[in-house]
Structures are given as structure tokens and as C-alpha cells.
Steps between C-alpha positions, in 0.01 A plus 500: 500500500144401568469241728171283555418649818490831212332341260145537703364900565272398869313775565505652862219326707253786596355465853259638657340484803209635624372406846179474592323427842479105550617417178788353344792685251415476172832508274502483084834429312573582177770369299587575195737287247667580178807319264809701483540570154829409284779738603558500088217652250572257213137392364303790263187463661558809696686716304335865417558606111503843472465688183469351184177459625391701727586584855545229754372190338529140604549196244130424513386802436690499108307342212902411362733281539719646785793315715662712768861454574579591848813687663529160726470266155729705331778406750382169588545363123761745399291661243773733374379567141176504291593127324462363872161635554425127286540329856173654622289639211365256260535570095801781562762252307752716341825503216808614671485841375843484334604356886383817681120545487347844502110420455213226615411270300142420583284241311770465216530900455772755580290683795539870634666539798342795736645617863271676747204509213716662205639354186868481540746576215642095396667355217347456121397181438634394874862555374601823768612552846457194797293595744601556905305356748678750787170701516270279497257433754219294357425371158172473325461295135161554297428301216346674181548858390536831737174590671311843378676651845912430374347582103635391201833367420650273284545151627177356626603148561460608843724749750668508861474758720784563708426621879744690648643427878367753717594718758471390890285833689644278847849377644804416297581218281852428367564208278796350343508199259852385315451219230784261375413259243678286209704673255593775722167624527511767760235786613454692807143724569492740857155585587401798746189535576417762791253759598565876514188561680297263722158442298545787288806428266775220391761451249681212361831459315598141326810474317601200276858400367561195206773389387443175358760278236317261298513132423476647144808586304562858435205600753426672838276705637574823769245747612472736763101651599405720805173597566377759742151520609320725698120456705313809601135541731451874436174433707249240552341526172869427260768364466815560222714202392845659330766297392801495244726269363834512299628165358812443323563169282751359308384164351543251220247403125550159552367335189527138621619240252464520132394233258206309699464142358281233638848374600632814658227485750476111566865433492721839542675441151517758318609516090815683446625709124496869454265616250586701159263721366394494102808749431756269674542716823526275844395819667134414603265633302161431321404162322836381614564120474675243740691182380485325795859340626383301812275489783636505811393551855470880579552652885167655621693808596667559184199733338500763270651797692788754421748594769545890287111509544369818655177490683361760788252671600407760797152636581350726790112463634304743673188365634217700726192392604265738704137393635283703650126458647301817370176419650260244616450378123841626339832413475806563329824361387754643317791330306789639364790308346802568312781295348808618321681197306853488286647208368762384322548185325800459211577149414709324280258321299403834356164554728459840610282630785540835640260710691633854535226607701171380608309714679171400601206691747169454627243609715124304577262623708219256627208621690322224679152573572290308770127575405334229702662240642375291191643747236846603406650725265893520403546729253762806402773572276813405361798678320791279377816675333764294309828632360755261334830582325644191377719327229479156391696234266367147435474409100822356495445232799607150384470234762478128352826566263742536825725192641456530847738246545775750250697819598318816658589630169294291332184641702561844404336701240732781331253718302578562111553810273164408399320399817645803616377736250127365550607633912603824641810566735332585863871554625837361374447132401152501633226455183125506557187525311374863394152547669374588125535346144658708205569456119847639527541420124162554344445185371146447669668235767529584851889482569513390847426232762254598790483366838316682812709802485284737646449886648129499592315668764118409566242667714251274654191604647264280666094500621406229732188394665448159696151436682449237800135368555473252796104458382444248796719296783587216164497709166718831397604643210762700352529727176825689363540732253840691359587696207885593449576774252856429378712797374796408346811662314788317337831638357772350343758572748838423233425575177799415235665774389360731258136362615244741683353268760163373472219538734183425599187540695214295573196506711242245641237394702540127714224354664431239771219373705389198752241346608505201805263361741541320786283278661541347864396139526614481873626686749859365416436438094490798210450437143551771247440561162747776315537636169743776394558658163842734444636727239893462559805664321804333355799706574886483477808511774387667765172566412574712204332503169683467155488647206439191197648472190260783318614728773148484661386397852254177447204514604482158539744546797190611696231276325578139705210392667486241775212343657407283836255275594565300807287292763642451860449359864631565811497370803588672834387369835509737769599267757724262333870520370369380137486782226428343075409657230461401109410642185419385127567813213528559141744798418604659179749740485812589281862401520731807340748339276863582483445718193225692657218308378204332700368147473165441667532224796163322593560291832257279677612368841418366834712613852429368857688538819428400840672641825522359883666655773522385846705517815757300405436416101418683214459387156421590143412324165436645203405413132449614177401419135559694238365485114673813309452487135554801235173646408509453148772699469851486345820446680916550462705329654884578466570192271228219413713229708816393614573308182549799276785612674675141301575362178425105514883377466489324786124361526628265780512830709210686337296523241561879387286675261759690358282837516747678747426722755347700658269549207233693693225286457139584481207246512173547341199566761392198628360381883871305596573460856740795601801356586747563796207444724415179687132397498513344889647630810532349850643678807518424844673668846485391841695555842468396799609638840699217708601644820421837617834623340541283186272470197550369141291542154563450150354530177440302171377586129449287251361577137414285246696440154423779235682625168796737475407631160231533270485206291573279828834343358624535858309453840612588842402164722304492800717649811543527798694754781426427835713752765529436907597761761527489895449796725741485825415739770830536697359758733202731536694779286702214234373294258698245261346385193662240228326473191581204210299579131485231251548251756491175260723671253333561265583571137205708411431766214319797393433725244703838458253725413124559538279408150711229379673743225817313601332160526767349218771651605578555864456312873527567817713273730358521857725488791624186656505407836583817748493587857509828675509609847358803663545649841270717646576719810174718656671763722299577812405892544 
């Protein structure tokens, strides 16, 4: 522990005497003083992004919107998945993701979610695999669409970047952590971290067990992830990053609670009756209808879940990095990725989701070229390859018609003769969409249901050029440039029987380009001006393309444009613990809707954070506003609201429009707020070191009331979650640390899924109150 007597570096008086003949000594001291910094890097204002835009930068040097989450902040606030990034990074506010999130959401978009600089497979829509944090070393958040360096994608709401831990070249480091929390929540992660040679190589193996029940009914969550990586100095001019990583999960679709009222949400009741669809069935179906028979209060764990549900995934990731300094002007990095994905999810409710295979490769090389130290030029190439075999089932989905408060039967969706003949069999008992439309009969009417079935493979090859002009001490410049050519080939992968499978091919061009300035006002204070245009793709499971109902790729799948234009300040003091930053931006960009189809976004906002860390205190507050509208464009929503679920026999319980549901709404174009989004954000974290072995911090976030659904029948009210943890250091190798979330209790919700298509149908009940304890044991080498 540092001690005060430490907390001063007093330079070594330097004396020296020279005697000369009838005259005194003379003697000079020089002493020099420094503040020990913060054993824990917590604050940004030091952290080095590297990649996405360029090598090596810091904060200041980015005309974007970046927040840097530390390896130290990571532990200190328990950020264990991408929902809790919210406790640091202002306008990330996200829907549950069906309760296990596989995507950002970024400034009221699904973002893309990159590791070491390369896109990483992830679930359509935000509906895959969750996410482990047991490689992670560092995480960086950027607002607004990929830079020309990472290229196109398809969510430009904005991305993280995932840095990997890395290697130790010195020493050994063994760490092992054990967590215990409510609801038998239990995990265990073993880190080794040792070098092979002194200075010249290093390897480090983390391993991570879950096996978590769940306050839920008919949910848990188990996964197993090792990673290995490896740190090479071939000689004084490289260095080689390898690493792998195999992770195994096993995890629950938690839909939250059906039919959201204005009363669901303010007072937990909940309207009971089973609906019957127009043909008399109480099997839930389309434009099926509810007579409600009471409204009682419902259990926040009792959500729509299915203990026969089948739902797992497993995935290996090969990641290599190699940089090397050619010359006195040039150097290179090379990165190479590859991901290999399956999944299988089977559930009751008739959804289908199965990846068979997911293969996915790519290789960029940057050059980085020095020409003054005023000019600088990253530029190179980059070849993407995407292969996905997969088989999906969800046109006979009905949500609002099911009595949560009824039998598991009565949540269950046995397919028809007919529904089934609009399918194909995968395997016994297993029907799925054909990744094609036929007319089996000839009647001129395609003769079966289509959902993102798909066996694609695409080729992407990428240009890039980025230029860096510091044209004086205050003003620089930068200009980007991409163009992607796409390649892409889709097959129907089951064809009914008797059919010849269709196929197709299609090939495009994508382009993207920036332009930013920066200006320095001060030594400590940067403005920047940044504008970014993008040519994205809209893509299916896995990043696979589908074949559409006239058996053709469409091209408007690789026609959404997105745009940028944002104005910024930050404010970094060399010498002080204070780091801010804020920003002002217009976006537009396009939401993929659950049927494939894009709805242009337009979002105007405002984000500021400030950070201070000190000896003993560090603290952060954040805030955002928000104003996303549709650009007039159309909408669908799964039903227009609540109320068409009911029939209006009992108006003292609702007044139903008799409609039924879900009818698949669609709204005409217009400039509504999106919903599922709150306009206003607040966040705040602090902690404070007590004693030189005890420290405590904790977290709040509050966001302001917005609506559920489209036509704002139902709002979510202003909330609030405010967590606490303390850090006990039992010796210089232990640590104990007890953690309480949702400290007051709270009975907060959130939306299910990203875009509001479930606005009218679905919610998310966040946790209550829950504590967890984690010991930490560093062994000494």
C-alpha cells in the first residue's frame, strides 16, 4: 500500500564540491517532486485507441464521440455485459435483447460490435448469442457509423470495439476470482498470465465458468469460454498478438411479460383470458381476441418462457494481429480474424433459429505512412468472407393471445396441417421456412411463408485511404475514403420436395467517406467538426443474405445510406485529474425491420460526460438527450396497441378495440418519435478509497419517461437504478468485494427488443434488488 511518506518521488540531492584556494564550498540541491498517480486507471483521459482509427491514438486526437472503458472500470463497476456499458457512456440505453443482449445500442440504434478492429459475427436484429467479457481487456464505444478504416457494415448507430487482454513479455501473474450472487448465481474465471521469454515473448490463458439460475421462471444461463493468447517480439521492429477463444453457452429467449397496459407497468396487474382466434382455436394465433376475466396482480418473474425451450450456441475465434516498422516512414499491420458460429434455438412458441454453420474470415492490411511529421497516410486493403447455413421459423409467433397467468400449455404453439404445409420439415418435428418461394400448384400465388432462411456466401473487398494534416500547432485535418465491392451468392438451402432450389447472385459497389477538423483552442481544449457519409447492407442471421419472395437478392439490401454530422469539445488538462468531453449530431440511418425491410431513422441529439480522478476519489457524470423521429418513413409494429389484443366486455378493465392480434401493423410515413427510446439520460459513478485497504463506489441511471409503442398508449416512467459495491483488501494477494444492484428496489422496465416492433406487445421486467459477492485471490510467482 502506498503510504504518504510514498506518495512524494524526492529526488537525490546532487552535491558537489569543488574547492578552491581561500574560498568557501559552494553546494546546489536539486529536488525534484511529483504526485503518485492512482494505483487504478479508471478515467479515459489516457487511454490509447488503437485501430478503428488509426494506430495509437488518444481521445483528443478523434473528431467522434469516443468513451474508453478500462480493464480497471470494467471490474470496479462490474461491467459484465454490453447493457451495463449505460453506467459510463452517455446515449447507449438499450431493450433487453430478449433478456440476453448480443449488440450496442448506441444513440437509439442496434450498433456493430468489433473485437481487436474486426466486425464480429452477432445476432440479427440483436436477437443472437450474449456476449463474454472473459477476454476482454479494454473497451472502446464510438458513436456514429464505422470509420473508412473498419468499412462498411450494417448497423451504423455506432459500434464497440472489443480489446483483447494481452500477454505479459515479464514475470508471472495468476488470478482467481469466484462470484456468488442471488439466485444461485455462480461463476468462477482462472487467469495465467506468464512470460515464456524475458522481453521477447508471453502468453496468457483465462478461463471462465457460469452457471447461473434465474429469478425468472423457466430460465438460466451456463457458459463455459477459454481464451488463449499469445505475445511475440520477433525483433525490435514487431511484434505478433495471437489469441483464440472457444465459448460454450446454454441460455434462455426471455420475452418478458406480455400484454403491456399503462396499468401493467404502473401497478403490476396484469389482464387475464386466453385468446381465440377467428376460427375458434385457443391455440395462439393471428388476429386472436381476449375476453378479459380479471385483472389481477402478476409476479415479475412469471414471464413468457418455456421450460421444453431449446436455446445454445457455441463459437470459436481466432484473432492475430502482427505490426511491423518497415522503415523510417512505413509501417505495417496486419489483421486476421476468423469466427466459426452454430446455434440452435427450438422453442415452443413455434420460433425457429438455427445456424448450421457460420463461417466467417478476414484479413486487413493497413500501411501507415509517416511523410512529415505533419502528414499521415493509413491506407491498404481489406477482404471479408461470410458463409451462413441457416434455417429459420417465425410467421406463426403469437404473443398478446397467451395467459401468462394459464397452463404452459396454453403458451405453446402446435403448428397446423396448413401452417405446416406453407413450412418444410428440417428434421422430425422441426418445420422452417424454405430459403425460396414456389407456386407448387400453379395458381400464380407463392405457396409458402418466408422468414431469413438463408445459404449465402459474400465476398467483400475493401479500398481504404485516410489522410492526417496537422497544418499548424491548432488546426488538422482528416479525409477518408472506402469503396467495398460486395459479392454475394444465395441458395435456397431446403427446397420442398419436387422443387429445384432457387438461387441467386448479386454484385455491388458501397461507398463511404469523412471529413473532420479539429481545432485546438487551448492547450487542454479541442473542438472538432465531423461529417461521415456510409453505404451499409441489411443482412439476415448471421450475416447472411436472403433470397425475397421473387426469388431474387434485393438490391435494396445494399442501398441504406446513413449520414453524420456532429460538433464536439474536449477537454483534457495535462496536469489535472479532470477529463470532459461533449458533442451535438444529427444522424440518419436505417432500422431493418423484422420482415427484412428498412425504415429510415433521423436522430438529433446532444451527449456530455465529465470525468475526475484523484488519489482517493474518482467520479463520473454523464448525460444525454435524444430526439429520434422516423424520417418520413413508414413503420410496423407487431400490433397497433395493447387494446387490440381485447374485445370491450369488460370496459372497467379496458377499453378493447376488438381488432385482435397481432395484426402486423404498418403506419403510413410520417416524422413520429421512435418509440422504445427515452429522450433524456442521466448517469453518475463514484468511489472513494477509505483506508488504504477498503474502498466503496456505486452507480446510478436514471432516464426520463418515454413510450413503449408507437401510438404512445403506454409509457415507461422516469427510473431510476442506483447499485453500491465495497472493495475489501484482506491481504496483499486477497481481495473481497460485495456488490448490491437496484439498491432502492426498484420495479423498473424495458423494452424487449431493439426498434419498438414489439412496442404493443411485450416488456421487460428488470431485476429486483440483488447482491453478489466476489473473491479474488492474486497468487504470488
Amino acid at each position: 500500500m502506498v503510504t504518504k511518506s510514498q506518495q512524494l518521488l524526492v529526488g537525490v540531492s546532487l552535491i558537489m564540491t569543488y574547492p578552491v584556494a581561500a574560498q568557501e564550498n559552494n553546494i546546489e540541491h536539486v529536488i525534484v517532486t511529483g504526485e503518485v498517480q492512482p494505483a487504478l486507471v479508471l478515467s479515459p483521459k489516457n487511454a490509447v485507441i488503437d485501430g478503428p482509427f488509426g494506430k495509437d491514438k488518444n481521445l483528443t486526437e478523434i473528431a467522434r464521440s469516443v468513451s474508453s472503458i478500462s480493464a480497471d472500470m470494467l471490474e470496479q463497476l462490474s461491467i459484465d455485459d454490453l447493457q451495463d456499458v449505460l453506467t459510463l457512456v452517455p446515449n447507449t440505453y438499450s431493450a433487453s435483447g430478449f433478456g440476453a443482449p448480443s449488440l450496442p445500442t448506441i444513440r437509439g440504434q442496434l450498433g456493430e460490435l468489433f473485437q481487436q478492429g474486426m466486425r464480429r459475427q452477432a445476432g440479427n436484429n440483436g436477437f443472437g448469442i450474449p456476449l463474454s467479457f472473459n477476454s476482454v481487456g479494454q473497451i472502446d464505444v464510438v458513436k456514429g457509423a464505422p470509420s473508412v478504416i473498419l468499412g462498411t457494415s450494417q448497423r451504423n448507430g455506432g459500434f464497440v470495439n472489443l480489446n483483447n487482454k494481452v500477454a505479459s513479455l515479464s514475470g508471472t501473474d495468476i488470478k482467481f476470482q469466484a462470484n456468488a450472487g442471488s439466485w444461485q448465481h455462480y461463476r468462477a474465471q482462472l487467469d495465467i498470465n506468464t512470460a515464456i521469454e524475458e522481453g521477447k515473448s508471453g502468453i496468457r490463458v483465462s478461463a471462465e465458468y457460469i452457471d447461473n439460475d434465474s429469478y425468472f421462471d423457466y430460465s438460466g444461463f451456463q457458459s463455459e469460454d477459454l481464451f488463449v493468447t499469445l505475445r511475440l517480439l520477433p525483433d525490435d521492429k514487431s511484434s505478433w498478438d495471437i489469441s483464440f477463444e472457444y465459448y460454450d453457452v446454454d441460455f434462455t429467449d426471455n420475452a418478458g411479460i406480455n400484454r403491456p397496459t399503462q396499468n401493467l407497468i404502473d401497478n403490476g396487474l396484469y389482464i387475464t383470458g386466453q385468446g381465440v382466434q377467428p376460427n375458434g382455436s385457443l391455440i395462439p394465433g393471428a388476429f386472436a381476441i381476449v375476453s378479459p376475466t380479471g385483472e389481477v396482480e402478476i409476479p415479475r418473474s412469471t414471464v413468457l418462457t418455456d421450460p421444453d425451450n431449446i436455446n445454445t450456441a457455441q463459437t470459436y475465434v481466432f484473432h492475430s494481429t502482427y505490426q511491423r516498422e518497415l522503415n523510417s516512414i512505413h509501417s505495417l499491420t496486419n489483421r486476421s480474424y476468423f469466427q466459426y458460429l452454430e446455434r440452435e434455438e427450438i422453442a415452443q412458441n413455434s420460433f425457429v433459429e438455427i445456424i448450421d454453420g457460420a463461417k466467417t474470415a478476414q484479413n486487413r492490411l493497413e500501411i501507415n505512412s509517416i511523410w512529415q511529421a505533419e502528414q499521415q497516410t493509413t491506407w491498404g486493403i481489406d477482404i471479408r468472407y461470410n458463409d451462413v447455413l441457416g434455417y429459420s421459423q417465425f410467421t406463426t409467433e403469437a404473443d398478446l393471445p397467451i395467459d401468462l397467468l394459464g397452463t404452459i400449455e396454453q403458451r405453446r404453439i402446435p403448428l397446423t396441417d396448413a401452417q405446416k404445409s406453407r413450412l418444410v420439415e428440417l428434421r422430425p418435428g422441426v418445420f422452417v421456412s424454405p430459403g425460396a418461394n414456389y407456386d407448387v400448384d400453379g395458381d400464380g400465388v407463392n405457396d409458402f411463408s418466408l422468414s431469413d432462411t438463408t445459404d449465402s456466401t459474400t465476398w467483400q473487398t475493401g479500398l481504404f485511404a485516410e489522410q492526417e494534416s496537422d497544418w499548424n500547432d491548432r488546426f488538422s485535418t482528416t479525409l477518408g475514403i472506402r469503396a467495398d465491392h460486395y459479392n454475394v451468392e444465395a441458395r435456397d438451402a431446403l427446397p420442398p420436395q419436387g422443387q429445384i432450389a432457387a438461387q441467386d447472385t448479386f454484385s455491388k459497389w458501397l461507398y463511404s467517406g469523412s471529413a473532420s477538423a479539429r481545432f485546438k483552442l487551448t492547450d487542454s481544449v479541442v473542438t472538432y467538426a465531423t461529417y461521415s457519409y456510409n453505404e451499409a447492407t441489411s443482412n439476415s442471421m448471421g450475416g447472411g443474405t436472403v433470397l425475397g419472395a421473387d426469388n431474387k437478392i434485393s438490391p435494396l439490401n445494399f442501398a441504406t445510406e446513413n449520414t453524420l454530422y456532429e460538433l464536439g469539445m474536449k477537454y483534457s488538462p495535462a496536469d489535472t485529474p479532470w477529463y470532459a468531453d461533449a458533442s451535438i449530431f444529427e444522424q440518419t440511418r436505417s432500422l431493418r425491420n423484422r420482415d427484412g425491410s428498412n425504415t429510415g431513422i433521423i436522430a438529433d441529439g446532444f451527449e456530455a460526460q465529465v470525468f475526475y480522478q484523484g488519489r482517493a476519489l474518482w467520479a463520473n457524470l454523464g448525460y444525454s438527450y435524444l430526439d429520434a423521429r422516423y424520417d418520413n418513413s413508414a413503420s410496423a409494429q407487431d400490433s397497433q396497441q395493447v387494446a387490440d389484443a381485447f374485445d370491450n366486455s369488460r370496459p372497467d378493465i379496458i377499453q378493447g378495440t376488438g381488432i385482435g392480434a397481432p395484426n402486423f401493423a404498418g403506419f403510413a410515413a410520417s416524422n413520429q418519435r421512435v418509440q422504445g427510446i427515452p429522450q433524456q439520460t442521466i448517469s453518475a459513478s463514484a468511489g472513494y478509497q477509505i483506508l488504504d485497504n477498503w474502498d466503496v463506489s456505486g452507480s446510478a441511471i436514471y432516464t426520463k419517461s418515454y413510450p413503449l409503442d408507437y401510438l404512445a398508449s403506454v409509457l415507461i416512467r422516469d427510473q431510476i437504478t442506483i447499485n453500491i459495491n465495497t472493495n475489501i483488501a484482506l491481504s496483499e494477494q486477497s481481495n473481497l468485494r460485495f456488490e448490491v444492484r437496484n439498491l432502492t428496489n426498484e420495479k423498473n422496465w424495458r423494452p424487449v427488443f431493439e426498434g419498438g416492433y414489439f412496442g404493443s406487445t411485450l416488456v421487460f421486467p428488470e431485476l429486483p434488488r440483488n447482491v453478489q459477492l466476489t473473491y479474488t485471490y492474486n497468487f504470488k510467482a
